[in-house]
N, C-alpha and C positions, 0 to 999 in steps of 0.2 A: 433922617426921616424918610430921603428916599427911597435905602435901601429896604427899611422895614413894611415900606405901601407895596412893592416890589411883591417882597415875599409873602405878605396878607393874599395878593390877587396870585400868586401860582398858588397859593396853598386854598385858596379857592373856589381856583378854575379845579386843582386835583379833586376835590371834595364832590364839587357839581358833577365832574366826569364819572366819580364812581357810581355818585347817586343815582343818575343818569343811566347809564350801565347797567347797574341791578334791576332797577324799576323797569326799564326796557327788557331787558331779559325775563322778567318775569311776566310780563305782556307776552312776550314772543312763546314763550311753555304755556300759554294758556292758547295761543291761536295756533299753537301746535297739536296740543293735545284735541279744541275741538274740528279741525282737517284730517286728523285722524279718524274723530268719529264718525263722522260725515262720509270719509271713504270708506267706513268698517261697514257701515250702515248699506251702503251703494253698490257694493259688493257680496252683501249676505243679500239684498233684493236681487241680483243679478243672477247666480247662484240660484235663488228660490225659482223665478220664474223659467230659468234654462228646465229646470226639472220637473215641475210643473206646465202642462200646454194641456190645457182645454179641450175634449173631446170634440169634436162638429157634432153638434146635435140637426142638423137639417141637411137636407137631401138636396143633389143639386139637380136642377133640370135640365133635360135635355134639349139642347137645342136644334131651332128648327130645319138646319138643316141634318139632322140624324135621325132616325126611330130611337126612341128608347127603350133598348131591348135587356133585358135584365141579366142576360147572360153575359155583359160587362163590354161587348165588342159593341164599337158604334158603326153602323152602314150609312150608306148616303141613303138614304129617299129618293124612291124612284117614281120620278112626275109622268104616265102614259097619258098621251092624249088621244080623245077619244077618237079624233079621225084628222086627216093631214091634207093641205093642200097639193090641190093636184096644180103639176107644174105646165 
C-alpha cells in the first residue's frame, strides 16, 4: 500500500508540474506578445514625432535691453542723458 500511495503522489506532483508549466508558458506568450506591442507602439510614436516638429508660429520679442532691429543683429540701447552733474 505504501509503495503504491508513493507512486500515486510522484505521478501527480509529475502531472501538476506539467500542467503547471504549460498554463504558465502560455501566460508568459501572451505578456510577451503584449510588451511587444506596447514597445512597437512607442517606438513608431517616437519615430513619428522625431520627424514631425511644429513650425513656431509666433514671433519673439525683443527684449528690453536691445532695439529690435529687423535686420537680425541685436544692439544694446543707448540711454543719453539729457544733461550731467557738474562735479
Amino acid at each position: 500500500m505504501e509503495i503504491n500511495n508513493v507512486i500515486y503522489g510522484l505521478a501527480g506532483l509529475a502531472i501538476g508540474g506539467l500542467c503547471t508549466s504549460l498554463w504558465l508558458g502560455s501566460k508568459i506568450k501572451e505578456l510577451k506578445g503584449t510588451i511587444l506591442d506596447k514597445r512597437t507602439i512607442v517606438m513608431l510614436l517616437k519615430e513619428a514625432l522625431r520627424e514631425v516638429k511644429p513650425k513656431k508660429t509666433y514671433k519673439r520679442k525683443p527684449s528690453k535691453k536691445y532695439n529690435g532691429n529687423t535686420n537680425g543683429k541685436a544692439t544694446k540701447r543707448v540711454v543719453r542723458k539729457k544733461y550731467e552733474k557738474a562735479k
